[in-house]
C-alpha positions in Angstrom: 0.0 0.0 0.0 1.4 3.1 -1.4 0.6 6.3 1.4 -1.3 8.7 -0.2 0.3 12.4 -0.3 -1.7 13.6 2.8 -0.5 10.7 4.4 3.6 11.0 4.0 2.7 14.4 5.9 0.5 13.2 8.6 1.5 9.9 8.5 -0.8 6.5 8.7 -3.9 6.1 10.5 -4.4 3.3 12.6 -6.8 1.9 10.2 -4.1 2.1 7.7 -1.7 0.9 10.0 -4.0 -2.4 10.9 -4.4 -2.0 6.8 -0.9 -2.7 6.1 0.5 -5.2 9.3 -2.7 -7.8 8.4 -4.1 -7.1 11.3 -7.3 -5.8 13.7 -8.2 -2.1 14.9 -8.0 -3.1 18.5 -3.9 -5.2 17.7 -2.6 -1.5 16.6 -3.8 0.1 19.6 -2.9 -2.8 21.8 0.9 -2.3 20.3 0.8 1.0 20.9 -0.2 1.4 24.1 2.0 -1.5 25.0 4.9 0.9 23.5 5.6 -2.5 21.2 4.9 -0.3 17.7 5.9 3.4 18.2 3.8 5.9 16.9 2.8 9.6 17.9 -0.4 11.2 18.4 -1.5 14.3 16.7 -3.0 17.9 18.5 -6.1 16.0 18.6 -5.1 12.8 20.2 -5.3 10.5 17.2 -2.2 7.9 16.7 -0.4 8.0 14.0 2.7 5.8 12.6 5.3 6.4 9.9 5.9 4.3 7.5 9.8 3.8 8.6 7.9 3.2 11.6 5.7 0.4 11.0 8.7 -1.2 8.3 10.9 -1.1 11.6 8.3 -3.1 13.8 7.7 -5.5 10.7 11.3 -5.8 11.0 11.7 -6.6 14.6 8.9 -9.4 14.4 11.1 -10.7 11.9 13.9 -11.0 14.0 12.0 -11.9 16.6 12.5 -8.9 18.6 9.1 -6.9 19.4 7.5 -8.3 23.0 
């Protein structure tokens, strides 16, 4: 999934997020609450997640790293 242009600038949504890792709404905010996948939240207190981000965490899980 490419980001769409707003998105490089905000970054990903947690629906995007759940979108691109294969996996549920409630998994993503698990994560990040949990501190497992970094994020940041905008002014208005939504999460959001890079995309170097969420390639880092996919990376970690590969190397079995993320807890």
């Amino acid at each position: 999934m490419e980001p769409e242009n707003n998105d490089k600038r905000l970054g990903l949504t947690t629906s995007q997020a759940a979108r691109l890792l294969g996996v549920s709404l409630a998994t993503v905010r698990r994560w990040s609450d949990a501190g497992v996948l970094p994020g940041y939240r905008t002014p208005g207190g939504q999460r959001r997640f890079s995309r170097e981000q969420i390639d880092e965490f996919v990376k970690s899980l590969e190397r079995g790293g993320a807890r």
